[in-house]
C-alpha positions as CSV (number, residue, x, y, z in Angstrom):
1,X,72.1,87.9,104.0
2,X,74.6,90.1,102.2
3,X,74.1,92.2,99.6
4,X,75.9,91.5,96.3
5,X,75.7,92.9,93.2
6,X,77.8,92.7,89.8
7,X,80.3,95.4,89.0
8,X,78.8,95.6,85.4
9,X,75.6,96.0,86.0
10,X,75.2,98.7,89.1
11,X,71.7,100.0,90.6
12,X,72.7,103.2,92.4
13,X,69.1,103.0,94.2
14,X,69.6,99.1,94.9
15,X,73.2,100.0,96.0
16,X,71.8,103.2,98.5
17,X,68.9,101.0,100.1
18,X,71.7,98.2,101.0
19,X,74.1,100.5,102.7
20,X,71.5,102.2,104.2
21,X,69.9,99.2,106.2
22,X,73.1,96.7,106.6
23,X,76.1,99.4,106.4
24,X,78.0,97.3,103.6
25,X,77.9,95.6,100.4
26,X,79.8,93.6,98.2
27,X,80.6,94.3,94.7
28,X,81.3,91.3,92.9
29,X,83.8,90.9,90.5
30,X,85.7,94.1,90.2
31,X,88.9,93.5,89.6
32,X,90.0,90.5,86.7
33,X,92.5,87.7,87.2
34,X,95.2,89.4,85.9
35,X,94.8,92.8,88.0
36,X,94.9,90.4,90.8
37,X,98.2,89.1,89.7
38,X,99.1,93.2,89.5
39,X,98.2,93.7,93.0
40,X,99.8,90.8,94.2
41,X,103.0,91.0,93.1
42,X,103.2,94.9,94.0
43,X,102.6,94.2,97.2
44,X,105.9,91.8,97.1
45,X,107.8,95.0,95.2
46,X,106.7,96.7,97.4
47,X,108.4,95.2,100.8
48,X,111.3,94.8,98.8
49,X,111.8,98.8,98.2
50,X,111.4,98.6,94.7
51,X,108.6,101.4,95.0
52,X,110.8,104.0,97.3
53,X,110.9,104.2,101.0
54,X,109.3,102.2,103.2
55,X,109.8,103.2,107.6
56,X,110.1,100.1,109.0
57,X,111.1,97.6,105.6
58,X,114.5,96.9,107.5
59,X,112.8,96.0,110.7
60,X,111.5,93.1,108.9
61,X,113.7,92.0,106.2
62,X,117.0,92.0,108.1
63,X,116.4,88.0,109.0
64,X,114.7,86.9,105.7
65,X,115.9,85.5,102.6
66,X,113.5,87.8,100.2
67,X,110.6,90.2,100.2
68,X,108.4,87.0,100.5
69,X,109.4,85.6,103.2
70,X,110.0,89.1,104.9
71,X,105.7,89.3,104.1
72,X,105.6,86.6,106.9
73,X,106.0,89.0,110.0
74,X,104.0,92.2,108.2
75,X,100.5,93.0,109.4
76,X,100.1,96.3,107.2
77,X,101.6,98.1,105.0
78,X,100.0,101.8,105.7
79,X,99.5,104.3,102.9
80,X,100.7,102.1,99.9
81,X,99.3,104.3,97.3
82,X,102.2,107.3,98.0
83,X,104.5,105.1,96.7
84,X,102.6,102.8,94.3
85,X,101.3,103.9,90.9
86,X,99.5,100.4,90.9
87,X,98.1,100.9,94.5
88,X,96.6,104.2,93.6
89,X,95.4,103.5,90.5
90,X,92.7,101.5,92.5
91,X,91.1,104.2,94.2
92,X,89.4,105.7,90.9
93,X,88.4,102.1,89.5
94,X,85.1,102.7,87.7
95,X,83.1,100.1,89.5
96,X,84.2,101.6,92.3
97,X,83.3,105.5,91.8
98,X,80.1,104.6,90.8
99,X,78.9,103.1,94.1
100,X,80.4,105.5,96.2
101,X,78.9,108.4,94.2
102,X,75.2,106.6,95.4
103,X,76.3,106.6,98.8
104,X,78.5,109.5,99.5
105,X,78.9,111.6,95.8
106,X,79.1,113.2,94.2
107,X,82.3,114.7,95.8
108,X,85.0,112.2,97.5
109,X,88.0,112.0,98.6
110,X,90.8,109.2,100.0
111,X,92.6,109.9,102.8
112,X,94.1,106.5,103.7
113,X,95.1,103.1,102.1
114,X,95.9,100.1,104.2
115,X,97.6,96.7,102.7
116,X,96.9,93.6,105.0
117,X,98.7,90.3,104.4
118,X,97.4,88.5,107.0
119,X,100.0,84.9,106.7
120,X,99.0,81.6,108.0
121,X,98.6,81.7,111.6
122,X,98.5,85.7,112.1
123,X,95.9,87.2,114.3
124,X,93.0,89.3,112.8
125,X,91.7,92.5,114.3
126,X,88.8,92.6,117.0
127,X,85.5,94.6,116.7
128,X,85.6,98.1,115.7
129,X,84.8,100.8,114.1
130,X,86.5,102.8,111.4
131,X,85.3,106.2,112.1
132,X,86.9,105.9,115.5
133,X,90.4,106.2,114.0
134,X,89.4,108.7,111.6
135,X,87.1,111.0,112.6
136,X,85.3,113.0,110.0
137,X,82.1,115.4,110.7
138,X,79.3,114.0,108.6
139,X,79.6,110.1,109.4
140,X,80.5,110.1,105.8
141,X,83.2,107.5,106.3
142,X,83.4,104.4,103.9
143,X,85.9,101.8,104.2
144,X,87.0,100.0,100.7
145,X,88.3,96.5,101.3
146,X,89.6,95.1,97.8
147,X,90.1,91.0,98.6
148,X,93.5,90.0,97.0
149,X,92.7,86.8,98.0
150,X,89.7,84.9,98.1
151,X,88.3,85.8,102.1
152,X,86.8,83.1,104.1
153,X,85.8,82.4,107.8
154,X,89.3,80.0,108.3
155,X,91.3,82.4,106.7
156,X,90.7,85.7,108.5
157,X,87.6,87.2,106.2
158,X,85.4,90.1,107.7
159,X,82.5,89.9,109.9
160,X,79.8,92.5,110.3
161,X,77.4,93.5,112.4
162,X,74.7,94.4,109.9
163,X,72.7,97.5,110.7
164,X,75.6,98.7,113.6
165,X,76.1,101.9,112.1
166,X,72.8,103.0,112.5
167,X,73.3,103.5,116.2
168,X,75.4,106.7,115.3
169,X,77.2,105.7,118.6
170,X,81.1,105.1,118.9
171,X,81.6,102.2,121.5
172,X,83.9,102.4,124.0
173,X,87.1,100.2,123.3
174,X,89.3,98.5,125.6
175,X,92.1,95.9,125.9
176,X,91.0,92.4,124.8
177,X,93.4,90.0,125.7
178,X,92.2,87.4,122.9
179,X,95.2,85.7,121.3
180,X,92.8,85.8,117.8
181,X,93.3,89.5,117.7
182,X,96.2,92.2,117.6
183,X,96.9,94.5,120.1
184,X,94.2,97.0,118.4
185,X,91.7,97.5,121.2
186,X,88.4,96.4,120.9
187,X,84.8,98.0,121.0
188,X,82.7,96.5,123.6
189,X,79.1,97.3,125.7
190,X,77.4,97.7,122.3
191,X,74.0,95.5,122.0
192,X,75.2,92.9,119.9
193,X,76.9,89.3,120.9
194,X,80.4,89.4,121.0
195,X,80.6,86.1,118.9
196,X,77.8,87.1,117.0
197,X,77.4,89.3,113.7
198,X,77.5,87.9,109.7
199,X,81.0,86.5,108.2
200,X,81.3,88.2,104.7
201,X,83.1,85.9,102.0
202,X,84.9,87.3,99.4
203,X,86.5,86.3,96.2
204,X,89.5,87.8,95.2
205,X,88.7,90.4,92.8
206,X,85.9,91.3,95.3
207,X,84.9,94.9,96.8
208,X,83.4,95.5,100.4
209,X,82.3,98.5,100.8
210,X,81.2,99.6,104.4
211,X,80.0,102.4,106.5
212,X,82.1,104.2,108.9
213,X,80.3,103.1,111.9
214,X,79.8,99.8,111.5
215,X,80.7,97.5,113.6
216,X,82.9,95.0,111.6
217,X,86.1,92.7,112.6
218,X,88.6,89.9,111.3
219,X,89.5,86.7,112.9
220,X,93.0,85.2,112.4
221,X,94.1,83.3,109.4
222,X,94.0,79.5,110.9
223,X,95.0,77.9,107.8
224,X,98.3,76.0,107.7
225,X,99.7,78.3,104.7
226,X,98.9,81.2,102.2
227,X,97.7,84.9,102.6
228,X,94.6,86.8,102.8
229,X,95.5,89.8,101.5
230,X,93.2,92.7,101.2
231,X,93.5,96.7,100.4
232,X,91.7,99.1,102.1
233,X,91.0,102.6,100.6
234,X,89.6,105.0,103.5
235,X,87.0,107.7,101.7
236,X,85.1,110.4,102.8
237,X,83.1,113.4,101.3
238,X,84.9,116.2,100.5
239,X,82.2,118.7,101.7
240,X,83.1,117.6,105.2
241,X,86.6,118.9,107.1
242,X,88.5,115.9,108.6
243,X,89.9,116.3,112.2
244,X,92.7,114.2,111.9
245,X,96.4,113.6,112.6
246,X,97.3,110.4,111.7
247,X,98.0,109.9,115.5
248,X,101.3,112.4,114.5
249,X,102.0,115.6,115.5
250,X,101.2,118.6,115.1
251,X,98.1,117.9,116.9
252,X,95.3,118.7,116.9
253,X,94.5,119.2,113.2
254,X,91.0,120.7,111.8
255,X,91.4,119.7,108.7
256,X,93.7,117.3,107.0
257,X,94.6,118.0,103.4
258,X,97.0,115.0,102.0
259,X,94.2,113.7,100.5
260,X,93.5,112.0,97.1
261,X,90.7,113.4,95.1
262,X,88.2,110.5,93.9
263,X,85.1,112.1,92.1
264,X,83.7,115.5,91.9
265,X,85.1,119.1,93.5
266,X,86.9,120.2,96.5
267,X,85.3,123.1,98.0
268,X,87.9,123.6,100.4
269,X,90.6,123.9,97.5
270,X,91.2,126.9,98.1
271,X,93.3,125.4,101.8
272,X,96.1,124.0,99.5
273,X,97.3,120.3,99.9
274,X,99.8,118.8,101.9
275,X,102.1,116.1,101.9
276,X,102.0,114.2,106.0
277,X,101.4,110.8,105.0
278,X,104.4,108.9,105.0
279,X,104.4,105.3,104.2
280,X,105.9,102.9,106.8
281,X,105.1,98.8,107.2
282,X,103.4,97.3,110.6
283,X,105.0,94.1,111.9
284,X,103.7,91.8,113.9
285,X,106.5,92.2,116.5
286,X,105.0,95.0,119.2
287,X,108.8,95.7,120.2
288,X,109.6,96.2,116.3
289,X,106.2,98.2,115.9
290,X,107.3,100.2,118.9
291,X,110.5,101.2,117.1
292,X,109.2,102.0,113.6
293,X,106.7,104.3,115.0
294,X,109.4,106.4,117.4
295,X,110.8,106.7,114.1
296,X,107.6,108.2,112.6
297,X,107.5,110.8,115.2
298,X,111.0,111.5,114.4
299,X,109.8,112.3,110.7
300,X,106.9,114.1,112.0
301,X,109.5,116.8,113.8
302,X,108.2,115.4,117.5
């Protein structure tokens, strides 16, 4: 059974056991109504360019009538809180801070946002794990899934594999060939069934906060219309140095620094920031995705 517990009324032991013995939790009731509404319609401003540039906007908006229906053909929007005042603002909500400061605090940092629309009909991702895409040094990794819609199993909502991260293992990924899925390859050979694990419903307004290496997944939206939009805030401690490019040049990197300080100190302040991260939309189409990421490379100086 998941683990739930009201945003107003936080046990940072009660919070620490959960994530210690599933690898996620749910915080109920974070965001209101109306900061729903927020969310919602930024996301609409901001595949229409209303909140600067966006690689990969014109891929999918060339054929539609309006940012709304150019929503139908995006998978992710990567990094929406370099553009978005609104976006960012959700990384220090209070609710928030205070259960990642049980579980990873008191110093924390965000290195990555992710905005998934997920229309009727669009595939979800397969089994994975976070921490294989970003690789920090301390297993400190916490995903932050903010449900913009209310999640269930028929439209695309998460599944876990409660206690996975306690294997301290990174499965090996491969091709899957499932038409549920995107191309995003899929873990396999761990000790858990394939169609196995626990869904994990969420109402809009909802936090899910989970560890780095659990094993977790989506499956596709099957519903005849409507979104299951969620935000994802990527967080680590600060205390540990992240080996990470982005999948960009230069490569490799020790440390990454365009980060966005959460709670507590930096000790490696001292390094300086930078600014790598640059905001681009995922489609759906692989030949589209294939050209807005030659053109990420080209901004990277490859």
């Amino acid at each position: 059974m998941t683990a739930e517990f009201a945003a107003n009324a936080l046990n940072p032991d009660e919070i620490s056991a959960a994530y210690d013995r599933d690898g996620y939790f749910v915080l109920k009731g974070v965001f209101d109504p109306r900061d729903i509404a927020t969310l919602r319609s930024e996301t609409i401003s901001i595949c229409n360019g209303d909140r600067g540039d966006l690689i990969g906007a014109e891929e999918v908006s060339t054929n539609a009538a309006n940012a709304e229906a150019a929503m139908q053909n995006v998978l992710a929007i990567h990094f929406p809180h370099k553009i978005s005042e609104t976006m960012k603002a959700t990384l220090t909500k209070p609710a928030i801070v205070q259960a990642l400061n049980a579980i990873i605090g008191p110093d924390i940092k965000c290195m990555q946002s992710m905005l998934f629309v997920k229309n009727a009909g669009k595939p979800g991702q397969a089994w994975h794990q976070d921490e294989h895409y970003i690789p920090t040094r301390d297993q400190s990794l916490a995903g932050i899934w903010i449900a913009l819609d209310d999640a269930r199993v028929d439209n695309g909502g998460l599944w876990m594999h409660p206690g996975s991260h306690k294997h301290g293992i990174l499965w090996p990924t491969k091709p899957h060939g499932d038409p549920r899925f995107d191309s995003s390859a899929e873990a396999h050979d761990f000790p858990y069934p394939r169609e196995g694990g626990v869904p994990v419903e969420a109402d809009a307004g909802d936090v899910v906060i989970f560890h780095g290496y659990v094993l977790h997944r989506s499956l596709n939206n099957t519903r005849e219309q409507g979104y299951r939009r969620a935000l994802v805030n990527h967080v680590m401690s600060t205390r540990s140095l992240l080996p990470w490019s982005m999948g960009l040049p230069p490569q490799p990197r020790d440390d990454f620094r365009d980060f966005e300080l959460i709670s507590g100190e930096d000790p490696y302040a001292w390094k300086g920031k930078e600014d790598i991260l640059i905001p681009f939309l995922r489609p759906e189409d692989p030949e589209q995705a294939a050209r807005i990421f030659g053109k990420l490379f080209e901004h990277a100086g490859a």
